[in-house]
VEXMIVEX-783304 format. One line per field, with one value per residue (C-alpha): residue number from 1; residue in one letter; x, y negated, z negated. Coordinates in nm, 2 decimals. Last residue first. Layout:
VEXMIVEX-783304
seq: NUM:...
type: A:...
u: X:...
v: Y:...
w: Z:...
***
This chain:
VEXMIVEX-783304
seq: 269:268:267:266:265:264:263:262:261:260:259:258:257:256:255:254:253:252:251:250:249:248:247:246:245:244:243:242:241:240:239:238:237:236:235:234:233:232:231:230:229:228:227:226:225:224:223:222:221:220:219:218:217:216:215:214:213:212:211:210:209:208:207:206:205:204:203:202:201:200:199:198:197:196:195:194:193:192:191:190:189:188:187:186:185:184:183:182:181:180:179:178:177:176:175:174:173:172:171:170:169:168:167:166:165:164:163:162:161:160:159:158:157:156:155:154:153:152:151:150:149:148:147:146:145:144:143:142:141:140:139:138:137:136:135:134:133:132:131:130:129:128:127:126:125:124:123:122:121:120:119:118:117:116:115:114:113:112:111:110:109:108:107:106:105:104:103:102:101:100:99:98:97:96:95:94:93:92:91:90:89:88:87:86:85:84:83:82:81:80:79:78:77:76:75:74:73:72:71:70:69:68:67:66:65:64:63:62:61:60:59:58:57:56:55:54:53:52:51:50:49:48:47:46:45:44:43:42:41:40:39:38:37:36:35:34:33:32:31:30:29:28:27:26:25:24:23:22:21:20:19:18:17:16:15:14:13:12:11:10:9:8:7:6:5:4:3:2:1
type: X:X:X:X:X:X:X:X:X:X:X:X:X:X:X:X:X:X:X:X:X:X:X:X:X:X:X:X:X:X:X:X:X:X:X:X:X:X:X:X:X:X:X:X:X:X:X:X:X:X:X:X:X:X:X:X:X:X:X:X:X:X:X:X:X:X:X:X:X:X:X:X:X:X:X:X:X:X:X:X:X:X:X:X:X:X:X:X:X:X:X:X:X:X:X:X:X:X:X:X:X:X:X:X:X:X:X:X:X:X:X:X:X:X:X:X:X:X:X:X:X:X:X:X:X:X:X:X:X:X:X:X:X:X:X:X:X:X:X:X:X:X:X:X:X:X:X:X:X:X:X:X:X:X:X:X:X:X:X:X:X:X:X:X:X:X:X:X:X:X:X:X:X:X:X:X:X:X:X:X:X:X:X:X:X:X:X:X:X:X:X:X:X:X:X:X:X:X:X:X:X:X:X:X:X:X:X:X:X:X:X:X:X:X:X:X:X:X:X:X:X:X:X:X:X:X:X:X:X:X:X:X:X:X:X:X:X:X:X:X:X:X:X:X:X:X:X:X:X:X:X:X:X:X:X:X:X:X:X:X:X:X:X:X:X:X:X:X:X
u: 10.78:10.61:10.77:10.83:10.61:10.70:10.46:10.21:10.19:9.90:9.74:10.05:10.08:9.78:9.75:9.71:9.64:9.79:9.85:9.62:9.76:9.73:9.97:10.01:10.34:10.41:10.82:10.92:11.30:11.51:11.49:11.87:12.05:12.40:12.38:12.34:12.54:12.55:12.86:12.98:13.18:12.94:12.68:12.96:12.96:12.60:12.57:12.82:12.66:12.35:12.02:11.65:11.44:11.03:10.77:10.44:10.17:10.27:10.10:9.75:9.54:9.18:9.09:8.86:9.15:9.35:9.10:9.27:9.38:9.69:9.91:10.25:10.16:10.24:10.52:10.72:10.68:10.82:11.12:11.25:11.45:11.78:11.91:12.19:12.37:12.63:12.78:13.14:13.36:13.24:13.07:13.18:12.91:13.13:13.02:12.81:12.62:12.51:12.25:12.10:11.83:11.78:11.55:11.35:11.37:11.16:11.42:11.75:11.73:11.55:11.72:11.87:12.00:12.10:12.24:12.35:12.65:12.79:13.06:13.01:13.18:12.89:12.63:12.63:12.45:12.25:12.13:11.84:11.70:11.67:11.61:11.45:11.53:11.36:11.70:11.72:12.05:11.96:11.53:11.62:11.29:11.21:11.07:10.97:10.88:10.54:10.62:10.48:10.62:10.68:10.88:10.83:11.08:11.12:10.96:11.18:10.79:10.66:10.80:11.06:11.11:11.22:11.20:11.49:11.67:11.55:11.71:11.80:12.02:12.14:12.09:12.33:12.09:11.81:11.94:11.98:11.64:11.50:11.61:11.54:11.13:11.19:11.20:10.89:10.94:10.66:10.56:10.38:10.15:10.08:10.14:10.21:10.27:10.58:10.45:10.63:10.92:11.14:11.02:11.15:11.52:11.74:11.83:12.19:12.41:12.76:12.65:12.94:12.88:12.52:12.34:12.04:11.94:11.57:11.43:11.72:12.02:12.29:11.98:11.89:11.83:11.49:11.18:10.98:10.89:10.81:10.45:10.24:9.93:10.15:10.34:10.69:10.78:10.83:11.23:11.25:10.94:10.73:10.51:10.56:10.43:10.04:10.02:10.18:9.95:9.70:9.92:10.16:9.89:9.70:10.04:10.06:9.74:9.79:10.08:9.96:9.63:9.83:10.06:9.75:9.62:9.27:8.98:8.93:8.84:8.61:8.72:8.78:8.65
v: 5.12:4.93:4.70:4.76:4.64:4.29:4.31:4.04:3.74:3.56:3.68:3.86:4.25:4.46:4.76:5.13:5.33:5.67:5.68:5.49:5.19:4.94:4.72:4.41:4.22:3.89:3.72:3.45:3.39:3.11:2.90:2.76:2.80:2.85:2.65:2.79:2.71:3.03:3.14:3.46:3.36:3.13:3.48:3.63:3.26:3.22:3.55:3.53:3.20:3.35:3.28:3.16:3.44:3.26:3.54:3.42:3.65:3.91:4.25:4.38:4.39:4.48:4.55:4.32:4.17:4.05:4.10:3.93:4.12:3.98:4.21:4.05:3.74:3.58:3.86:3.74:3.39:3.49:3.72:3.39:3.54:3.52:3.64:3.86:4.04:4.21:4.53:4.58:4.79:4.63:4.92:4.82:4.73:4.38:4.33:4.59:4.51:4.73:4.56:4.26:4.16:3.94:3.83:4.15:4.13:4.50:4.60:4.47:4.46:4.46:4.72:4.71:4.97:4.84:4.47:4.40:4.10:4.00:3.89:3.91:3.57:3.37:3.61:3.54:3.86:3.89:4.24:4.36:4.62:5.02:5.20:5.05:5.10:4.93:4.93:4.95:5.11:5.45:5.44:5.42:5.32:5.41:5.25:5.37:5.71:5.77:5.57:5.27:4.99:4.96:4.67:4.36:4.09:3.76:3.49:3.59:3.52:3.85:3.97:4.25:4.63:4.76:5.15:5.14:4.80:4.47:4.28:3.90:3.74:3.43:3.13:2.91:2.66:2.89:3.11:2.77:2.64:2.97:2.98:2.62:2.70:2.97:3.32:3.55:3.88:4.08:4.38:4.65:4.94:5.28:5.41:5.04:5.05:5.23:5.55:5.82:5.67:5.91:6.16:6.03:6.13:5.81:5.60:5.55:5.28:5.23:5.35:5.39:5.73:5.80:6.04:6.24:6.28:6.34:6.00:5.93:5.63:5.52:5.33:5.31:5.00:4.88:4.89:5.19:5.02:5.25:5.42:5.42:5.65:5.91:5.95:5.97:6.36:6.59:6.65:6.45:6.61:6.40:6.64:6.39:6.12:6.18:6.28:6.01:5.74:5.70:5.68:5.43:5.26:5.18:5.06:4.79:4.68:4.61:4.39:4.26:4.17:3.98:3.77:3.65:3.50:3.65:3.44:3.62:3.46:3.69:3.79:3.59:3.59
w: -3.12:-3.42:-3.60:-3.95:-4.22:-4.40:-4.70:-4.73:-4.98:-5.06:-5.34:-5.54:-5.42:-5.42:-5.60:-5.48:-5.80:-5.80:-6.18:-6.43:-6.64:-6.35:-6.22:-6.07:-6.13:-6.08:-6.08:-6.01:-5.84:-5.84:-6.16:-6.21:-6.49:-6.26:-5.98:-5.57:-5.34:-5.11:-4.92:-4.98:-5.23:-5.39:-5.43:-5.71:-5.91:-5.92:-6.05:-6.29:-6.40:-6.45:-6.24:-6.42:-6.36:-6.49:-6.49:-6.33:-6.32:-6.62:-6.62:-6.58:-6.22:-6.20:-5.85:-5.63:-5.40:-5.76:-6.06:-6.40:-6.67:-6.89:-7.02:-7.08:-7.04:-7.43:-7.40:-7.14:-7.23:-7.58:-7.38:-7.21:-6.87:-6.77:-6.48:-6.28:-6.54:-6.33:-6.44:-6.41:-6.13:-5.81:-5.55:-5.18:-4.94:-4.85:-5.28:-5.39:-5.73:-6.02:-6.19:-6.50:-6.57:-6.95:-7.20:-7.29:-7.69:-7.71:-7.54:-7.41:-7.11:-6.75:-6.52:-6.14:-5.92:-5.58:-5.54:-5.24:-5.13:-4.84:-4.58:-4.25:-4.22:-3.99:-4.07:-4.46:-4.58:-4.90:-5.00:-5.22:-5.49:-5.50:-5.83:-6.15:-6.46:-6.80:-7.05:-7.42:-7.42:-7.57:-7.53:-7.13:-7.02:-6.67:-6.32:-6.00:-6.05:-6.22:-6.47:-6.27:-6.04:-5.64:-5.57:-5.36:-5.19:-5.14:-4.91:-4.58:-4.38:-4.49:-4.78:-4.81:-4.93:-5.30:-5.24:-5.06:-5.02:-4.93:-4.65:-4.65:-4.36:-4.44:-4.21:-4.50:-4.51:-4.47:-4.78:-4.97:-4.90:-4.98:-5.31:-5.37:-5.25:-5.53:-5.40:-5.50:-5.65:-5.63:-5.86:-5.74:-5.89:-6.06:-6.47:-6.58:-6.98:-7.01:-7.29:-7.08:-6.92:-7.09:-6.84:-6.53:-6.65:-6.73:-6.40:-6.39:-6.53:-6.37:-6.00:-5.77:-5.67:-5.74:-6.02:-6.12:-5.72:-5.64:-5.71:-5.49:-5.54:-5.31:-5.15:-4.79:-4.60:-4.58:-4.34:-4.47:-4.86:-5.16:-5.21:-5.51:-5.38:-5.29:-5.58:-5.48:-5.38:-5.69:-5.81:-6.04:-6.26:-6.50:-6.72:-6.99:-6.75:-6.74:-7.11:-7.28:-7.10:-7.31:-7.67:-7.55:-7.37:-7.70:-7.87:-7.55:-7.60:-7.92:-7.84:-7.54:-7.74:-7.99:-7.80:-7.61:-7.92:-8.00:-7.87:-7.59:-7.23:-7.01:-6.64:-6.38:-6.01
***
């Protein structure tokens, strides 16, 4: 099912749209609270490994940028939803090759099937705009582990930047589960594609979805460079994750990830 073409560039109505959400959803996220369970109808993932960062918690050893306070997130355009990041078929190559071991960490959780990971989105918890550096926050993230040496690398705490010219992602990283001392930008992005599909409606398993649908993360040098040492081959420039997000601009909406994909749920005992 699709709905109705416009006529207006697409640039146009994201924009638009974008100052119409920033009045709509003032309301539901000033009263934003830290210290109030995760929305219920926006849950994060069971099976991962814990983060060094809690909704509940203003700050993290190790961390070297922090989530601002929940309610600076007030006008971000997704209230509810999830976002999946989908590894490349030469991402997954590589982590096959290499028989890596791929976990997700709290609230990010995996795929099915080792094809990426998901993330819960909204500004309900899950992801913040830090108006001083330009940076769109969100906790948890993933860890690579190279089973034959032990050695790996996890990357928990990571932000979209600079805004409005989003063209970049970068995180704090753990290297052998030891904090590094610099920020690592992980990816570029191209900010014009970004915004061309920024809002896009569409219906996904009979709800109405908005956000981006395929959102080209091209990987950095430093990166590539950090992931070598543990053992990946993997060349700087190269396109190896996508992401699509499905979100709503209502809180406590439960939307479905990219059509297709499942979430890996933990076994049952």
């Amino acid at each position: 099912m699709h709905l109705p073409k416009t006529h207006l560039p697409k640039t146009t109505v994201a924009l638009t749209a974008l100052t119409v959400l920033a009045t709509a959803t003032a309301a539901s996220a000033a009263t934003a609270d830290r210290s109030a369970p995760p929305p219920p109808e926006n849950p994060p993932a069971t099976n991962c490994l814990p983060t060094n960062y809690a909704l509940d918690k203003p700050a993290a050893p190790g961390y070297y940028d922090k989530a601002p306070e929940l309610g600076t997130a007030f006008w971000f355009f997704a209230q509810s939803g999830t976002g999946t990041l989908t590894f490349t078929e030469k991402t997954k190559s590589e982590l096959k090759r290499l028989n890596a071991k791929v976990e997700a960490v709290c609230p990010v959780g995996p795929l099915k099937g080792g094809e990426g990971v998901w993330t819960p989105v909204g500004a309900q918890g899950y992801s913040n705009i830090n108006f001083v550096n330009g940076r769109i926050w969100y906790p948890g993230g993933w860890k690579f582990t190279n089973p034959k040496t032990g050695r790996s690398h996890k990357v928990d705490g990571f932000w979209l930047h600079d805004f409005p010219f989003i063209s970049k992602a970068s995180a704090n990283v753990y290297v052998d589960d030891n904090p590094v001392p610099h920020e690592l930008q992980l990816a570029t992005m191209n900010t014009v594609e970004l915004y061309t599909d920024l809002i896009n409606p569409r219906i996904n398993q009979g709800k109405i979805s908005l956000g981006p649908k395929e959102w080209k993360f091209k990987i950095t040098e430093a990166y590539a460079k950090e992931l070598r040492e543990i053992g990946a081959d993997i060349d700087a420039g190269e396109h190896v994750i996508t992401l699509e997000i499905n979100a709503s601009i209502f809180p406590n909406q439960t939307l479905p990830l990219k059509p297709g994909l499942e979430k890996d749920e933990p076994a049952k005992k």
